[in-house]
ZAKETOR-616595 format. One record per residue (C-alpha): residue number from 1; residue in three letters; x, y, z. Coordinates in steps of 0.5 Angstrom, whole numbers, plus 2048, in hexadecimal, padded with zeros to 3 digits. Example, Ala and Ser with C-alpha at 12.3 -4.5 7.8 and 13.67 -1.06 7.14 Angstrom:
BEGIN
seq | type | u | v | w
1 | ALA | 819 | 7F7 | 810
2 | SER | 81B | 7FE | 80E
//
This chain:
BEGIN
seq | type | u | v | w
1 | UNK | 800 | 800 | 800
2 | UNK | 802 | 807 | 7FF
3 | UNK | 804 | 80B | 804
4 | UNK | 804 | 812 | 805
5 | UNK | 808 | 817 | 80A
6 | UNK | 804 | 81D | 80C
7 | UNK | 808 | 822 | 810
8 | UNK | 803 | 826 | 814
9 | UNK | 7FD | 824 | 818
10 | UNK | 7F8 | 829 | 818
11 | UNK | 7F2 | 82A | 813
12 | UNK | 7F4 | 828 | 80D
13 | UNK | 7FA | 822 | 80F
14 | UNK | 7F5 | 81E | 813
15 | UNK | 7EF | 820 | 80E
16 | UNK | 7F4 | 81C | 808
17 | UNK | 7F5 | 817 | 80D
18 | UNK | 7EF | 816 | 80E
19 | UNK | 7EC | 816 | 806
20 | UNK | 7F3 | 812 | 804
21 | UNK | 7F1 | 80C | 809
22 | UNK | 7EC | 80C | 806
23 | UNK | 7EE | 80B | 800
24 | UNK | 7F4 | 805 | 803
25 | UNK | 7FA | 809 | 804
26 | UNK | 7FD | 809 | 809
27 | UNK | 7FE | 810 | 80D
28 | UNK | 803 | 813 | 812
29 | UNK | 802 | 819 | 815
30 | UNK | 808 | 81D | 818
31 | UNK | 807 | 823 | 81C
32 | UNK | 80C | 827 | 820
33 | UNK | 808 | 829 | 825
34 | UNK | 807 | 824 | 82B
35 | UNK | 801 | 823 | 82B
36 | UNK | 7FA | 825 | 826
37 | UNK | 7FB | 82D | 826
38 | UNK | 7F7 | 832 | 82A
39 | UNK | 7F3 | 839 | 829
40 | UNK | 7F3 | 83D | 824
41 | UNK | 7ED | 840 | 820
42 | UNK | 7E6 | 83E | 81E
43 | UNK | 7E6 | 83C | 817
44 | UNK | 7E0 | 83B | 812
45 | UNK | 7DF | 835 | 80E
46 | UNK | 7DA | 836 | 808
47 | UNK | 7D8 | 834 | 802
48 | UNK | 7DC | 82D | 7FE
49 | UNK | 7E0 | 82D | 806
50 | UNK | 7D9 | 82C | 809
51 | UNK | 7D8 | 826 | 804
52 | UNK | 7DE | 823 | 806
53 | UNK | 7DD | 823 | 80E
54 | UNK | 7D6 | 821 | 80C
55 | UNK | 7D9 | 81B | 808
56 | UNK | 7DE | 819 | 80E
57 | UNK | 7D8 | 819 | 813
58 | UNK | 7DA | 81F | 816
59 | UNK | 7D5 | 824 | 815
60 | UNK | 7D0 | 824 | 81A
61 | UNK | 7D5 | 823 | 81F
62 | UNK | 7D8 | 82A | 81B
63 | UNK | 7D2 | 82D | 81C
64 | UNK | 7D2 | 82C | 824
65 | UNK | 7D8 | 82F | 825
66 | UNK | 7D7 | 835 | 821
67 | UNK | 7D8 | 83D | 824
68 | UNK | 7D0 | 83F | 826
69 | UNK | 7D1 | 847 | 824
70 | UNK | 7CA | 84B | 824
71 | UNK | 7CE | 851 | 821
72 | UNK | 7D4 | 856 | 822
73 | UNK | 7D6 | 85D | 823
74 | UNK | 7DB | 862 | 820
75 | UNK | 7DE | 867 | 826
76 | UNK | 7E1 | 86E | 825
77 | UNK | 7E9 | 86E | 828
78 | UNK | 7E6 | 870 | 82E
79 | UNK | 7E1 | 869 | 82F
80 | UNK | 7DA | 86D | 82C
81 | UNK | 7D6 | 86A | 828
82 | UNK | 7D5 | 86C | 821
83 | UNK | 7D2 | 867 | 81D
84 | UNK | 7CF | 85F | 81F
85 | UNK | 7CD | 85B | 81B
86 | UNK | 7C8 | 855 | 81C
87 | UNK | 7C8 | 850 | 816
88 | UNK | 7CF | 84F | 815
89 | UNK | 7D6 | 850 | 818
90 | UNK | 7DD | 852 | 815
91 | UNK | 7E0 | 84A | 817
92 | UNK | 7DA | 846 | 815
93 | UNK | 7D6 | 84A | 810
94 | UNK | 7CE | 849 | 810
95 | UNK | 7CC | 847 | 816
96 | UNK | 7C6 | 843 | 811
97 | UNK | 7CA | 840 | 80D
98 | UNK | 7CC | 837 | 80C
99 | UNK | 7D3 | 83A | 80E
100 | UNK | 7D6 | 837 | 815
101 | UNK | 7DC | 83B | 819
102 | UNK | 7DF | 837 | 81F
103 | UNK | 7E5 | 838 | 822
104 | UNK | 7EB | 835 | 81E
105 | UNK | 7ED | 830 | 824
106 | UNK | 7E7 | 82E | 824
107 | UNK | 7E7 | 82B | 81D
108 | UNK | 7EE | 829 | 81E
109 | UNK | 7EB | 824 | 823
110 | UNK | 7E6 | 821 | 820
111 | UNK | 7EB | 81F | 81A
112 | UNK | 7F0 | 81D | 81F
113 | UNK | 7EB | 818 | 823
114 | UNK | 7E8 | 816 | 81C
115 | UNK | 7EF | 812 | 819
116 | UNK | 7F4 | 811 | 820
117 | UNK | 7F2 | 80B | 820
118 | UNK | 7F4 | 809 | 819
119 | UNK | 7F8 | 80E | 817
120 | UNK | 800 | 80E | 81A
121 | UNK | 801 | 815 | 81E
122 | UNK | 808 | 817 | 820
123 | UNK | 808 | 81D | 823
124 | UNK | 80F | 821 | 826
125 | UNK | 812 | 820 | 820
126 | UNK | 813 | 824 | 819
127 | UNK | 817 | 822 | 812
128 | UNK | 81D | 823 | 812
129 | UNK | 81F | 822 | 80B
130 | UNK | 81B | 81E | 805
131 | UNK | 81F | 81A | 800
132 | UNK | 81C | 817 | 7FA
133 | UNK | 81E | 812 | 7F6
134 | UNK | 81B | 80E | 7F0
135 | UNK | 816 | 80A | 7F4
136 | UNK | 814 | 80F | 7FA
137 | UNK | 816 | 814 | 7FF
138 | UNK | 81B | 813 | 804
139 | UNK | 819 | 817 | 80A
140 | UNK | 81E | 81A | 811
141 | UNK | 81A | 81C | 817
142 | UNK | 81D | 820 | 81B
143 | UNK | 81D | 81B | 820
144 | UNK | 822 | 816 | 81D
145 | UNK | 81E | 812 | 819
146 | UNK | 81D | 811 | 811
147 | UNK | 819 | 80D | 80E
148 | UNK | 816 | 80C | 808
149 | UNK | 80F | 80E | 805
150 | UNK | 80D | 80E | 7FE
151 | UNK | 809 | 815 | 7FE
152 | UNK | 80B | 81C | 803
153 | UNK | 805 | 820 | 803
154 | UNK | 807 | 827 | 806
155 | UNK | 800 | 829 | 80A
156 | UNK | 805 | 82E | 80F
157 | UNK | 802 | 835 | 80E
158 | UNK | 804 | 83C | 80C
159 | UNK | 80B | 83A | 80F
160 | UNK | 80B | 833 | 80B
161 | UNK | 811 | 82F | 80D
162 | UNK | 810 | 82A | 807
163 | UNK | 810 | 830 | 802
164 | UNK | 817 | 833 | 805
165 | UNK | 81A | 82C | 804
166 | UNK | 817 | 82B | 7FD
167 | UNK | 816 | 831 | 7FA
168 | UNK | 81A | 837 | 7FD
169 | UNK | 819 | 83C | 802
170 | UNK | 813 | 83F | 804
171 | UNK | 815 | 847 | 801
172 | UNK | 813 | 844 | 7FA
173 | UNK | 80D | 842 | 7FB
174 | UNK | 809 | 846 | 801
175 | UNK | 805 | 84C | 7FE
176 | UNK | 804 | 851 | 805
177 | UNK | 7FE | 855 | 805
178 | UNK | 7FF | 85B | 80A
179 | UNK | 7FD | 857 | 810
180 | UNK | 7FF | 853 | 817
181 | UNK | 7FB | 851 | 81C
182 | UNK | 7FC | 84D | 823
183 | UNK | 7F7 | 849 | 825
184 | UNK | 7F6 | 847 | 82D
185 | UNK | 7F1 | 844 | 831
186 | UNK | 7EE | 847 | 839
187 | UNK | 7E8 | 848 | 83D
188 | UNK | 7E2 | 84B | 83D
189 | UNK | 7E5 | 852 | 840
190 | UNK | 7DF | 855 | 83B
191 | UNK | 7D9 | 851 | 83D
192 | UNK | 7D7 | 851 | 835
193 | UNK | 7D2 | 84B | 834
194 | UNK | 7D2 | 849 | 82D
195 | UNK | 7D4 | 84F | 82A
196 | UNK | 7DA | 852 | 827
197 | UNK | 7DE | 859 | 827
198 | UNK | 7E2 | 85C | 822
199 | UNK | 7E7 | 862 | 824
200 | UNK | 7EB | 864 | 81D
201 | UNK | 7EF | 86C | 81E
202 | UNK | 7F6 | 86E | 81B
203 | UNK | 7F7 | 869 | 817
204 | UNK | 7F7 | 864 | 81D
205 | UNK | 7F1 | 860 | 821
206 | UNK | 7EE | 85A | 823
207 | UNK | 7E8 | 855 | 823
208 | UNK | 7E6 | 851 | 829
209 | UNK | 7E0 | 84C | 82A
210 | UNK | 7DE | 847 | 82F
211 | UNK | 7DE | 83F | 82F
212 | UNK | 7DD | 83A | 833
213 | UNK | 7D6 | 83C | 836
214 | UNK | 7D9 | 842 | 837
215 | UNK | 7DE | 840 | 83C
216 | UNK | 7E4 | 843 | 837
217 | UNK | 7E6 | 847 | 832
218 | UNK | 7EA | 847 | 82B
219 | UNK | 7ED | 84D | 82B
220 | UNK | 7F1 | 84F | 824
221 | UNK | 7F5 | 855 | 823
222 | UNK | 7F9 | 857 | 81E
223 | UNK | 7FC | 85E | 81A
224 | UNK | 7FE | 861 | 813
225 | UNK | 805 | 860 | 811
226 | UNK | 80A | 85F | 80C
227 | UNK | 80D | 858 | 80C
228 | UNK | 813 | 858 | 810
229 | UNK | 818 | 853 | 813
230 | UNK | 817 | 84F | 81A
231 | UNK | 818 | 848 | 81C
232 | UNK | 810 | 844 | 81B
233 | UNK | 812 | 83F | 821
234 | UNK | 813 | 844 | 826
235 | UNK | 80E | 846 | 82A
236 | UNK | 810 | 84B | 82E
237 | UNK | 813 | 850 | 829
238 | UNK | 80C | 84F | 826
239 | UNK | 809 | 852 | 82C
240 | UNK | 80D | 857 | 82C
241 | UNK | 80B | 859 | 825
242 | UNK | 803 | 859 | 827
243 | UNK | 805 | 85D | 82D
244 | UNK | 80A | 862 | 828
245 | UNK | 804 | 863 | 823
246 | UNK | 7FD | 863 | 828
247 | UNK | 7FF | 866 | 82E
248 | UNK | 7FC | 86C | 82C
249 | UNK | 7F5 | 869 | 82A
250 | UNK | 7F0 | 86B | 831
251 | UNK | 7EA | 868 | 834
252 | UNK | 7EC | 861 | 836
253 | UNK | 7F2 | 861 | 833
254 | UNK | 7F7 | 860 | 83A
255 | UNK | 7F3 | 85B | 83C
256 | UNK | 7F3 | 858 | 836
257 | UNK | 7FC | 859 | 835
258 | UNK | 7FC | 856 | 83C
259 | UNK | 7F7 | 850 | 83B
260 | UNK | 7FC | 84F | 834
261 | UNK | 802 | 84F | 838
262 | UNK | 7FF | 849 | 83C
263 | UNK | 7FC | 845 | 837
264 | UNK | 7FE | 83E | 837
265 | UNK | 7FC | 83D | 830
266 | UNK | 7FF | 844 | 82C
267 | UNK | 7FF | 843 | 825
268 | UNK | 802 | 84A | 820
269 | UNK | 804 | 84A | 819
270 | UNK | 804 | 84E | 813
271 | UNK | 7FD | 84D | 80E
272 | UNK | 800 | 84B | 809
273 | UNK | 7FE | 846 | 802
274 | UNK | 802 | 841 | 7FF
275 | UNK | 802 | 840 | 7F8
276 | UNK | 805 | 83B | 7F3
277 | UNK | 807 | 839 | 7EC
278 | UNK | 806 | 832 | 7EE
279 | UNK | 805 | 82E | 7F5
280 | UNK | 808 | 828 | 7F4
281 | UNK | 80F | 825 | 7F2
282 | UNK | 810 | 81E | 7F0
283 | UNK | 80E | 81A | 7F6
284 | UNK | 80D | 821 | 7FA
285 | UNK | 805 | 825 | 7FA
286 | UNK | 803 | 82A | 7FF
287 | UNK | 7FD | 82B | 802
288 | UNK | 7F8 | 831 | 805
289 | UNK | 7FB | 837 | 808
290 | UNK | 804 | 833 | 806
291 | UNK | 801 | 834 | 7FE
292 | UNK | 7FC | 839 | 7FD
293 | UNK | 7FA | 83D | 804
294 | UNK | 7F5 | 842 | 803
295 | UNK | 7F6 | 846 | 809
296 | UNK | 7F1 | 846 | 80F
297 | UNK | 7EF | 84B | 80D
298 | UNK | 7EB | 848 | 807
299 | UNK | 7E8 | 844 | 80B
300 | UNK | 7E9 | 83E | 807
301 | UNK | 7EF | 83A | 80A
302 | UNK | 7EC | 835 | 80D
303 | UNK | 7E7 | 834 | 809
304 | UNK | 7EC | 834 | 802
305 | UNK | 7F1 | 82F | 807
306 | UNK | 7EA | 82A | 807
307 | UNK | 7E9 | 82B | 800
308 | UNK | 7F0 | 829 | 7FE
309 | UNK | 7F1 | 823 | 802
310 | UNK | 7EB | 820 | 800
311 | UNK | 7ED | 822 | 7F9
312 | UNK | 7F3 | 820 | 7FA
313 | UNK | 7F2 | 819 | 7FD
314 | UNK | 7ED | 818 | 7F7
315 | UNK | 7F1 | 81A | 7F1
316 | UNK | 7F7 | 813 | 7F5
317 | UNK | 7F1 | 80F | 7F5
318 | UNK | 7EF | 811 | 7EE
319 | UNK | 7F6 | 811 | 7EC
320 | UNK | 7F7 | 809 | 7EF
321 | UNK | 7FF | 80B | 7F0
322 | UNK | 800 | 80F | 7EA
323 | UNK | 802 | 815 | 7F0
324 | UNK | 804 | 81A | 7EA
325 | UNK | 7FD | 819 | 7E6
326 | UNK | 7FA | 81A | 7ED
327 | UNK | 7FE | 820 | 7EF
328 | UNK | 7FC | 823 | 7E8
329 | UNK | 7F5 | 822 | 7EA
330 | UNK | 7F4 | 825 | 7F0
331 | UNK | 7F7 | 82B | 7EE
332 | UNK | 7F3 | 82B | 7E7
333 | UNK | 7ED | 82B | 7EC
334 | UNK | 7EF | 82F | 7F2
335 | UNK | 7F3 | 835 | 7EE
336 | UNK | 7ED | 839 | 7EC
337 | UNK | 7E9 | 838 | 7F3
338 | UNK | 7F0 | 83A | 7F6
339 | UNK | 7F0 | 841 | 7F2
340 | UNK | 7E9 | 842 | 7F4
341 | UNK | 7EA | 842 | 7FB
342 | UNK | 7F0 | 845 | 7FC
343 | UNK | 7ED | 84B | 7F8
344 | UNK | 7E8 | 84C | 7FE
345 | UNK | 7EF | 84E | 802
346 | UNK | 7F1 | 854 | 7FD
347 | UNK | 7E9 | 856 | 7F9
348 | UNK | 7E8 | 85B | 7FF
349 | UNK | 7EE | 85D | 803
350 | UNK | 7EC | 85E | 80A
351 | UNK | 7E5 | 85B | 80A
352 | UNK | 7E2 | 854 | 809
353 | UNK | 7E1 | 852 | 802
354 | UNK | 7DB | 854 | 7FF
355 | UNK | 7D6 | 84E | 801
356 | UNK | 7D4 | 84C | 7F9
357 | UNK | 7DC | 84B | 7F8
358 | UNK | 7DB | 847 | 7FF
359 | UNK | 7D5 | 842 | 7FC
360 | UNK | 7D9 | 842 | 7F5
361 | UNK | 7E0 | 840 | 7F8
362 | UNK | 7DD | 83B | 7FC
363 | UNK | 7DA | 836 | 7F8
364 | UNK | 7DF | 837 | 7F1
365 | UNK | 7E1 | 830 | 7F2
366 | UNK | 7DD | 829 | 7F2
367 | UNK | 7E0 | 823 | 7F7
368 | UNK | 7DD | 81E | 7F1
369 | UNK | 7E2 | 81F | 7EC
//
């Protein structure tokens, strides 16, 4: 049988595994993490992402666990109230829509809990090298071990181990948007209750949202900025840069900076798009945000890296081995959605895209080929 490295545990790695044992291959999953990561933002699934939850037996259980907003408000520097909104939300979008938004970690989970017990995890380690000769991929952990695979699919993110190796390093193919943002978890200081506020003033600002029955906030912060240079592992250096860029913001915001600074769970990174001539190389494909991310702010990530394992699985198993024919196929069908969804990122800076280039974008693609 076919066995498949996949580098990367968190949505789109495990969701291949998943569709790729169902197809008889034989996948492993490495993640540098010690364990399932996690925080992080809610994400959205919609449109072809949703049919694949619903084809993996996963929707109802989706739907159980999606954020329950009744609306939002927008506030001045000062905290005021100067817009609210009870039909949708800049993170989720019409709030009567078929659209589910969740926390990210939440998804991770599920997918984890769906295939340990027939999918090899190995957690705490990381490739190292990848050497491929004519009848597979010898991979090196950082571990010490090697070990051989007949395909590598890289599913590690915006910051892609894998396409490092491969393909270069990242300066080639990231495509900055102006923006970074951190994204941290803290209690309910504000007592919101299923309502989310958005503070934007001077080109820095920031979203807060409460979860898990209102017990808890996600807090996502950021600023404007051109691109510059800092290490994306070192976590301290990341706070002092909110803090540099978002000091000056009022209302909450000490308390805010405060809670950032405890935060168990403190994500930053610039928003950024990846963009590629080709995601594969011989044995080598990328998937998700390692080969085509379109940015959180798009809106699309989660739900363009669903997309693409389920496609990407279905092309192998198509394919019955042929690995260049099949990762010819996955992009022949993936290109045109990829394009779609990135362009909600860039069709309206400083905003959400426009909610009929939304509806278009998230059902340009058929999981039946």
């Amino acid at each position: 049988m076919t066995t498949v490295l996949i580098s990367g545990a968190g949505v789109a790695g495990p969701v291949l595994a998943y569709w790729l044992r169902r197809h008889g291959f034989v996948p492993t999953v490495v993640e540098r993490a010690p364990a399932v990561r996690t925080g992080g933002q809610a994400i959205d699934i919609r449109g072809a992402a949703l049919g694949v939850v619903e084809r993996m037996g996963l929707l109802e259980e989706v739907r159980r666990n999606r954020t329950r907003m009744r609306g939002m408000s927008v506030l001045d520097g000062d905290g005021n109230e100067i817009m609210r909104d009870t039909e949708a939300t800049y993170s989720g979008g019409r709030l009567d829509n078929d659209d589910v938004e969740l926390l990210r970690e939440d998804l991770v989970r599920m997918v984890h809990e769906l295939t340990r017990d027939d999918v090899e995890y190995v957690f705490g380690d990381s490739i190292a090298t990848l050497r491929e000769h004519g009848h597979g991929v010898l991979a090196g952990f950082d571990g010490g071990a090697t070990r051989e695979f007949d395909l590598v699919v890289g599913a590690d993110g915006l910051h892609s181990n894998v396409r490092r190796l491969v393909f270069g390093e990242e300066e080639r193919f990231l495509h900055h948007l102006g923006t970074h943002l951190a994204i941290f978890s803290t209690d309910n200081f504000l007592g919101l209750e299923d309502w989310q506020v958005w503070l934007n003033e001077g080109g820095a600002g920031y979203g807060i949202y409460p979860v898990r029955d209102n017990t808890e906030l996600r807090v996502t912060i950021g600023f404007g900025a051109e691109p510059f240079a800092y290490d994306h592992r070192d976590v301290e250096r990341h706070r002092q840069l909110v803090e540099e860029h978002c000091s000056g913001l009022r209302w909450e915001t000490p308390r805010l900076l405060k809670a950032m600074r405890e935060a168990p769970d403190f994500y930053f990174d610039s928003m950024a798009q990846v963009r590629m001539d080709r995601w594969s190389s011989g044995r080598v494909v990328l998937l998700g945000d390692a080969g085509y991310c379109p940015s959180p702010m798009s809106g699309q990530g989660s739900s363009l890296s669903l997309a693409g394992a389920y496609v990407l699985a279905d092309e192998l198993g198509r394919a019955r081995g042929d690995h260049r024919a099949a990762f010819a196929g996955y992009e022949e069908r993936m290109r045109p959605f990829v394009a779609l969804n990135q362009a909600l990122a860039t069709e309206n800076p400083g905003g959400p895209a426009p909610e009929e280039s939304v509806e278009r974008a998230k059902n340009a693609i058929s999981l039946d080929a």
